[in-house]
N, C-alpha and C positions, 0 to 999 in steps of 0.2 A: 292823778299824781299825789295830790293830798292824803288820799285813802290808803295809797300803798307805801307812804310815809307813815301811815297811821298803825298801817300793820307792822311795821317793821319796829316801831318803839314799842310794840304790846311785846311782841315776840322777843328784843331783846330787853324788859322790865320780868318776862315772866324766868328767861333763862338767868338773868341775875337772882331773881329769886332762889329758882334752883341750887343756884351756886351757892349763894349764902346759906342754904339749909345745909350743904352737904361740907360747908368747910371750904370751898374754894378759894373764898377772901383772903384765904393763910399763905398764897404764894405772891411770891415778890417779884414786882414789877418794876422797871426803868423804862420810860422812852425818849428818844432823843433825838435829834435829824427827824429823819423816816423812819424808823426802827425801833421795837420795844425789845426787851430783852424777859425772861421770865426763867428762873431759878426753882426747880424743885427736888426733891428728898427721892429717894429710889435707888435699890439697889437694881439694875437692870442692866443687861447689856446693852453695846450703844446701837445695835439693829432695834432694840425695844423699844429703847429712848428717842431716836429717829425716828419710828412709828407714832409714837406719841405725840411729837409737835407737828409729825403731817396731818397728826388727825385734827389740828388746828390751823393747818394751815399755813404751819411754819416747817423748818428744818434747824437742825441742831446749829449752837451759836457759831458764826464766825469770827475770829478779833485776827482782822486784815490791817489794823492800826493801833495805837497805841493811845487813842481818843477813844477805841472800841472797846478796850481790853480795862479801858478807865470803867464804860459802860458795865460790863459785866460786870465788873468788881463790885462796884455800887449795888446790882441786884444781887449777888453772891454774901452780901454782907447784910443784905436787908434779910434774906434767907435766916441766914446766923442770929442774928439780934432776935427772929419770933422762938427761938430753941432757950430750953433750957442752958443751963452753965453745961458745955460739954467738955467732955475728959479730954485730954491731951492726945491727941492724934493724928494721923497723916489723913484724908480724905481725899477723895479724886473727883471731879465733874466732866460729865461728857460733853466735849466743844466737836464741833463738825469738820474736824480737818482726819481723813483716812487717806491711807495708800492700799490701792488693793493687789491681791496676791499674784504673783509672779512682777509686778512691778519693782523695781529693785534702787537701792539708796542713793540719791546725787548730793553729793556732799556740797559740791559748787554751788545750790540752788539756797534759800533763805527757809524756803520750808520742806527742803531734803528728798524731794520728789512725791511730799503728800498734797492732796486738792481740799478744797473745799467742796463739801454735798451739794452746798446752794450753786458751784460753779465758780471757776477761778483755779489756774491749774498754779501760779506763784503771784505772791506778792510778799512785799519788802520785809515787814514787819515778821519778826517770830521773837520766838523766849524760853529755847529750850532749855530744857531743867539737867541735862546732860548729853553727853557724845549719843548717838544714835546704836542701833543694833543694826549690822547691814545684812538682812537678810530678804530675800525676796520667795520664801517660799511658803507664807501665811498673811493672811491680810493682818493690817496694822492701826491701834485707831490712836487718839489721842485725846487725854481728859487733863483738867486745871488741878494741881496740887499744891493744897492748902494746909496749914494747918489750925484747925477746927475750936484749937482752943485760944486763939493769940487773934487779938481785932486784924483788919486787912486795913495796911496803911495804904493811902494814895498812894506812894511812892514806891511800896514793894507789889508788883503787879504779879498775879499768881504765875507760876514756872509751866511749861510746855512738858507733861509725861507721855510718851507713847509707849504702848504696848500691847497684848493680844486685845482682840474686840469682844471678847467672852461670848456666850453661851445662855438661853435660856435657863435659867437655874445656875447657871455661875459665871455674875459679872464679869469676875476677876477682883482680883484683887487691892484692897481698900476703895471699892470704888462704893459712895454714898449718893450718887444723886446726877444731873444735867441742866443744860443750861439751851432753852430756845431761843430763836430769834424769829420776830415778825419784820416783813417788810409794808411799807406803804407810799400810796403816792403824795401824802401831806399827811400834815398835823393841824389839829384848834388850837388856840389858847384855853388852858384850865380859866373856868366861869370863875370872873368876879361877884364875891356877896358883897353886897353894900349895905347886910344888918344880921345879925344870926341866923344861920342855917345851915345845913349838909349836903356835899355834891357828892353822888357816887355815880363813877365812871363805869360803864361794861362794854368792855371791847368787843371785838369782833372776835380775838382768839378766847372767847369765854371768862376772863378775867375781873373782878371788879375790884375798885382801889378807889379812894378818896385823895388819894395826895399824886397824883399824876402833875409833870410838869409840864406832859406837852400828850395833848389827847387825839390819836389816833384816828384818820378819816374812819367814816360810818360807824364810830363810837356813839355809844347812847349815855343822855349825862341826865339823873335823878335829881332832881333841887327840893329838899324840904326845908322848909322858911318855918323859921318861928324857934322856941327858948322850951324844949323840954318838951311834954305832954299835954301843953297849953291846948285852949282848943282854938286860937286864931294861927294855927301853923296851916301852912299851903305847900301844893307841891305842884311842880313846873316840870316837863319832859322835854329835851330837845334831840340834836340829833345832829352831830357833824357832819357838815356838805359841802362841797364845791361849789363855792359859789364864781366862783372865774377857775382860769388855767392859774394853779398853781395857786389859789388863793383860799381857805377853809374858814369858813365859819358856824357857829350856831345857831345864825336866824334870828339872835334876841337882840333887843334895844334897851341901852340901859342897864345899870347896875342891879342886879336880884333882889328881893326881900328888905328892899331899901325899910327904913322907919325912922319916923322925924324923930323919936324918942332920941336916936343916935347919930341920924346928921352924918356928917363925915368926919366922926371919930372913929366910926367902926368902920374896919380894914382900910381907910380914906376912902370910904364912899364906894369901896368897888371900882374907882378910878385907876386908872393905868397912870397917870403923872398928877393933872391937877384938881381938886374937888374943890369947887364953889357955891354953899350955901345960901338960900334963898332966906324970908324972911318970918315966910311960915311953914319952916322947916325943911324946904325942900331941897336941893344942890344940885347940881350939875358935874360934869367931867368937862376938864378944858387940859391942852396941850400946853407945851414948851414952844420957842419960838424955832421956828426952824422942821417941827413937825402938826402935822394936823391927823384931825379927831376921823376915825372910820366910820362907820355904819352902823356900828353896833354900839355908839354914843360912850365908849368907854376904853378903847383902846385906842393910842397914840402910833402913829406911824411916822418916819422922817420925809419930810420934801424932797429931799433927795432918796430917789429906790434904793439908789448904791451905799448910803448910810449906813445899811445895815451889813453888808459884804456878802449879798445871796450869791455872789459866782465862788465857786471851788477850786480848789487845785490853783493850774496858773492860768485860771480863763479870768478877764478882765470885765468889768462891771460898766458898761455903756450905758448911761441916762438916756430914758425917750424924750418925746417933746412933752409939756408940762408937768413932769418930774412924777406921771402917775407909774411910767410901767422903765424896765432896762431891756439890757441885751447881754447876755456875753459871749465875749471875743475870746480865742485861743491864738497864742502864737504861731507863726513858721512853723509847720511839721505837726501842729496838732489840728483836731476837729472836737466839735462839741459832739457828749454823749446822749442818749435818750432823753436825758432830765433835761438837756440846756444849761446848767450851771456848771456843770465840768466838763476837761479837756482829755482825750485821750489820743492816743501813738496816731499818726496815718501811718499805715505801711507803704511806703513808696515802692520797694520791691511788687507790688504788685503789677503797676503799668511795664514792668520790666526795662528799669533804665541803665543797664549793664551791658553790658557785650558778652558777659561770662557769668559769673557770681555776685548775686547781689545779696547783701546782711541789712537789715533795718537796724538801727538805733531809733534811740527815743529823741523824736524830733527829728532826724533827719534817716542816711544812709549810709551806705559806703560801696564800692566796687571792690572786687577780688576779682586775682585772675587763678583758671585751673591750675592743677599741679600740673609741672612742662611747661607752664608761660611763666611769663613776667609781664610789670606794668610796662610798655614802651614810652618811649619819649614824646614833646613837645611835635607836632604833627605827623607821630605815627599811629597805629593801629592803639585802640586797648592796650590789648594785649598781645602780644609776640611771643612765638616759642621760642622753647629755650633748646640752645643744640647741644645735648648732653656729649655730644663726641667731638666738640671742641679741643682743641690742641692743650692737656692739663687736665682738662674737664672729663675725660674718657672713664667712666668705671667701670670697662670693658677690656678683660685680660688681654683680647689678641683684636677681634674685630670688631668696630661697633659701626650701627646705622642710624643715623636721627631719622625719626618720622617726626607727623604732627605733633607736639604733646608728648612724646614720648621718645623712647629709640628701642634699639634688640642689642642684642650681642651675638657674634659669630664667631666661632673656630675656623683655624685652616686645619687641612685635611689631616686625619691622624688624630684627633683629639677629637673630645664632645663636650659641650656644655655643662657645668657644674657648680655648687653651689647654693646656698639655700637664696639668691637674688637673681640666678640665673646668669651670672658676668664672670666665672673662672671656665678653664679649660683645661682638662685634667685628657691624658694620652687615653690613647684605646690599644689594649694589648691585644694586636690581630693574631698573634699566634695561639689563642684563646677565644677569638669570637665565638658565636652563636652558629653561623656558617660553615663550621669546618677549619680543619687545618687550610693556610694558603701554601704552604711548601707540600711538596711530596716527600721529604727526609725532616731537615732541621728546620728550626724556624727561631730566629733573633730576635725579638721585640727591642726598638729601638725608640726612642723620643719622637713620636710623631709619625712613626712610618715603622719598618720592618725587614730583616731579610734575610735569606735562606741560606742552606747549607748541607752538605752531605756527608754523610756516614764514610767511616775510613773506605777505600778502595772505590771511590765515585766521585765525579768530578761536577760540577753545577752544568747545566744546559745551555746554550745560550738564550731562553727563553726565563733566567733569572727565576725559575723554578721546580722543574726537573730536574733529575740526576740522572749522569749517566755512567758507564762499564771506564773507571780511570787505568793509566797503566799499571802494572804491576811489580813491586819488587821482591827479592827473593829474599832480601836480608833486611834488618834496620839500617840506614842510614846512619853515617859515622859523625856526620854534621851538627850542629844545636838548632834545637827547634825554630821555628821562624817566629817571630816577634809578636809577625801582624795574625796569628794563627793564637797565639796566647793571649792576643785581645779579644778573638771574637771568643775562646770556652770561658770567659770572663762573662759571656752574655747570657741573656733568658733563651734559653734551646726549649723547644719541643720536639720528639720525634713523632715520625708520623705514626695514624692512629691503626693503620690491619700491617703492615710492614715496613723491614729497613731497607727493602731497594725498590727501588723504579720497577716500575712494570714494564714487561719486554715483549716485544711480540716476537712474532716466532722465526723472524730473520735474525735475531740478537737486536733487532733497532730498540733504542729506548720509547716508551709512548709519554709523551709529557701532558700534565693534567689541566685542564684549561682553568684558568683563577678569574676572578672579579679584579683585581688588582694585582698590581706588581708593587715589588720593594723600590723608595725611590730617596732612601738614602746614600751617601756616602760611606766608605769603608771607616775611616777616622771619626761617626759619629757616633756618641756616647751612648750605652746599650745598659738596660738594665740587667744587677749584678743576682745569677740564677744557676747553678750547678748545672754541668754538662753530661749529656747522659751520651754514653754513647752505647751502640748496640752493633753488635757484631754483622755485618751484609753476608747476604746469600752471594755466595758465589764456589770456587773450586775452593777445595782443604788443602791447607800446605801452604799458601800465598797471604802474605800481608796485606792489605790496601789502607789506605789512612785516608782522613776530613778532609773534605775540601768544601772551603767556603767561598761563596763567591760575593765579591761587592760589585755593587750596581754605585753612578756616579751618575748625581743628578743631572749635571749639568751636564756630563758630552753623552753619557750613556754608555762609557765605553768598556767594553768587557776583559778579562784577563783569559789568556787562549790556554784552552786545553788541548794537550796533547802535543807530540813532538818530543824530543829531547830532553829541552828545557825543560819542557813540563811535565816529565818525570821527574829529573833532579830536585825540582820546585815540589813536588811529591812526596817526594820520599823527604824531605827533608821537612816540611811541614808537618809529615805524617810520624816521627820521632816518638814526640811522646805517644800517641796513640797505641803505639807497635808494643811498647814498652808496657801501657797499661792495659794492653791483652796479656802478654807475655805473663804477667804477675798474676791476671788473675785466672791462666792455665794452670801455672806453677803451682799456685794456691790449691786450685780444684784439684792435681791430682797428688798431692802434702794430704789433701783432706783423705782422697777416696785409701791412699795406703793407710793413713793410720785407721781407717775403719774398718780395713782387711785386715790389718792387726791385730785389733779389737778383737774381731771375728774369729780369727785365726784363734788366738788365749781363751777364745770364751770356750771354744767347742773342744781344746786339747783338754779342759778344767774338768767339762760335760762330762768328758772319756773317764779319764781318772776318778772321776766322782763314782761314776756307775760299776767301773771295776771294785772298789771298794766295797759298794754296797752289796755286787754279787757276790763277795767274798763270805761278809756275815750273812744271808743268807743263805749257804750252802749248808742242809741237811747231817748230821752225827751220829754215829754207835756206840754199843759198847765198848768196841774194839778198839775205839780210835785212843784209848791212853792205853794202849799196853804197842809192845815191839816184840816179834818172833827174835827167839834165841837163835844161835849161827850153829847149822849142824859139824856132831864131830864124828871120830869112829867108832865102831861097836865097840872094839877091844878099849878103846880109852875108857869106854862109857863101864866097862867091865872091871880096869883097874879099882883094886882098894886107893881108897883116898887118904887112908891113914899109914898107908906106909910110904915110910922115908924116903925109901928108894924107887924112882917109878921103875912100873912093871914087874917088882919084888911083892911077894904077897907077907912080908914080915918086914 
């Protein structure tokens, strides 16, 4: 054990060496609790930077509090004091809090859904330097912005910047340097000299420093005793150990490089409270009343463990028996962590003490019930569902069902479901389904249901969908249309889709089409408002026939009779306007076909005329054609002198 105590001070005296040749001494150190903190110069990005302190052992700083965030400052400013006067500037440090990519911004949380490298996905403490950027489609890091030329007061603790995590060869922007952190399971006390001489400390993360206030387990600590280049100077090596659970020291006894010359004027003796002088020269360390002397003849401890408050957070400080060692307690809902001096959450949700939904808090619990229940009362269940289709409670247009936790919604027949929640009930227009027409002629879309109808000169079937061969009348009817006939060409008609009549078979019987459903409204129900087509039926030329609609009555079924007497009269007099709006649009057709024989007629008499004209100038000419034959006379006239007076006298 000895020997490999032995090697381990060679080995870390020769890497202090190392360090001191190469400049190492120049970065700044804090340690405090468990933890040192170390500050250096770089522009690097923070994957660079993070490499860096693993290679010692650490990871990039975390400040989880605001005792932490004191920590770093202290080393960040000890950084600043070895520089020159620096210019006026913004400068950035890498701390260990990232969010990585695709992970995206909680504004709700204290540190906005970034973690800690060392572990720690939120805690309380942050200090953002401004609103966040919410984006989730780049990793995100975050560095301390200082400014480099202004001292750091206690009280202004550097600002929180996040932004890209840069790049080998480009940090980003203002970024000068990072900040590590070590953890440990204890700390020594920095060595008391009790007469001139120098401690230098070199940690475990390769560091050496003289002014440490609290020195890091398996730290190696260098003593050279003595005033200058004197030759009675000495040198002492130790080496911080465990010496119990939780307890570190350096193995020495006794204040260091004591000398009578100085007694206990110098540093008091290397005592921790009291130095008592002997007579030739020598002194002692002695205590206060209420604490006693260690082991190491020079440091004071309280009688009571709990004097000093080693329990954290809200765990409480138990005394053992003879006031050498404690305990600590956590309240209701909490339990001690790893260390023993602090308390952290139990999750009670874990044994699962809910009936439904259970949420931790800190220190205790709480119960939730799903969505669909509620909490019940004083000796019922949990929770109890809730019946959403209570009388008021219904958000179900026509039907609703409660299940467990939930419910549905139902239509009555003629409608479907609709709505972006699933609870309205919007018609279904059957005379447009996906299936076909259900009428063989018309078809009425009505509120919920539907119903048929027929082309002039055809009567409804009594199968409330077929047409059949109605009577016939020779003339319009002298009567006014029938009322209940002007409501139904107020409705949404279809005809049917290959013809306007019933199919017949070859006795004249009608063949009726078998349907999925029948019409099972009332005549009196309200129909959507849709232009009435009507198309002229197959039948003999010369004869009128007009619509007949027929209504179905839900409740007795009972039908309106075709045929007979009546039901001609009832015919022809429903059938009025129909007769009429043939009539106009024969009229129409043959107003049309004369004036296009018209047309026709002026166009080819123009033709005529045009072409005689033309053969006219083109007919062929001679010379002859401008002279005219003279009218013959007789010889003997042709023989009179013309110069005489007298005809037929030749003087």
């Amino acid at each position: 054990m000895a020997t490999s105590v032995g090697l381990l001070l060679l080995l870390l005296l020769l890497l202090r060496q190392l360090g001191a040749g190469t400049g190492a001494d120049t970065e700044a150190v804090v340690c405090a609790g468990t933890a040192c903190y170390t500050a250096h110069w770089g522009k690097l990005s923070a994957a660079e930077a993070q490499n860096l302190c693993l290679q010692n052992g650490g990871n990039l700083a975390t400040v989880k509090s605001e005792e932490e965030a004191q920590h770093v400052q202290q080393v960040l400013a000890q950084l600043l004091r070895r520089e020159a006067a620096l210019t006026a500037r913004m400068g950035k440090f890498w701390i260990g809090l990232q969010r990585e990519k695709g992970k995206c911004l909680d504004p709700s949380l204290p540190l906005k859904g970034f973690s800690w490298v060392g572990g720690g996905e939120d805690t309380p403490y942050s200090n953002w330097h401004k609103e966040l950027r919410n984006s989730c489609i780049s990793k995100r890091c975050v560095s301390l912005l200082l400014d480099l030329s202004q001292p750091l007061l206690p009280r202004r603790l550097p600002k929180w910047s996040e932004g890209p995590c840069g790049s080998p060869g480009s940090p980003g922007s203002n970024i000068e340097g990072f900040v590590c952190k070590f953890s440990f399971k204890g700390m020594c006390r920095p060595l008391a000299l009790g007469g001139p001489g120098q401690v230098t400390y070199t940690t475990p993360f390769q560091t050496t420093s003289s002014s440490l206030e609290a020195v890091p387990f398996a730290s190696a600590a260098n003593v050279a005793c003595g005033e200058g280049d004197k030759d009675d100077s000495q040198s002492h090596y130790f080496l911080c150990k465990e010496k119990a659970p939780d307890v570190f020291d350096w193995g020495s006894s006794g204040p260091l490089c004591v000398s009578p010359k100085y007694g206990c004027n110098f540093n008091n003796g290397g005592c921790h409270q009291d130095c008592f002088e002997g007579g030739d020269g020598s002194f002692l360390c002695g205590c206060r009343p209420g604490f006693r002397l260690l082991d190491d003849l020079v440091t004071c401890a309280s009688r009571n463990p709990c004097s000093s408050s080693p329990c954290r957070g809200g765990a409480t400080c138990i005394p053992g028996p003879h006031g050498k060692n404690y305990t600590c307690r956590c309240p209701q809902g909490y339990q001690l962590d790893s260390s023993q001096l602090d308390c952290v959450d139990v999750d009670e949700c874990q044994d699962s003490p809910c009936a439904q939904e259970c949420v931790n808090t800190p220190g205790s619990f709480r119960c939730e019930c799903w969505v669909g229940y509620e909490p019940g009362g004083p000796g019922e269940e949990a929770c109890q569902d809730v019946d959403e289709c209570a009388l008021g409670r219904s958000p179900c247009a026509q039907g609703c069902t409660n299940t467990e936790g939930s419910f549905h919604c139902s239509c009555e027949e003629g409608y479907v479901l609709a709505g972006e929640d699933g609870t309205q009930c919007h018609d279904v227009d059957e005379c447009v389904g996906p299936e076909g027409p259900l009428c063989d002629s018309l078809c009425f879309n009505t509120q919920g249901s539907f119903r048929c109808g027929c082309l002039p000169g055809w009567v409804l079937a009594p199968n409330g969908v077929s047409c059949a061969m109605g009577p016939v009348s020779l003339g319009p009817p002298s009567g006014p249309p029938d009322e209940e006939y002007k409501g139904e060409r107020e409705g949404s008609t279809v005809p049917p889709a290959a013809t306007a009549s019933p199919t017949r078979g070859l006795e004249g019987t009608p063949k009726s089409t078998p349907t999925t459903r029948r019409p099972l409204l009332s005549s009196d129900a309200p129909i959507t408002s849709v232009p009435l087509e009507v198309l002229a039926p197959s039948g003999s030329p010369g004869l009128w026939r007009e619509p007949s609609i027929h209504h179905t009555t839900a409740a007795s079924g009972a039908q309106e009779p075709a045929g007979g007497d009546s039901s001609v009269a009832t015919q022809n007099d429903d059938g009025t306007d129909g007769q009429k709006l043939l009539l106009f649009y024969i009229l129409g057709t043959v107003v049309g076909i004369l004036l296009l024989l018209a047309l026709a007629l002026g166009l080819l008499v123009y033709r005529k005329r045009r072409a005689k004209r033309e053969e006219k100038k083109e007919k062929p000419q001679n010379a002859a054609d401008s002279y005219s034959w003279v009218p013959e006379r007789a010889e003997s006239r042709a023989m009179e002198n013309q110069y005489s007076p007298t005809p037929g006298a030749d003087c």
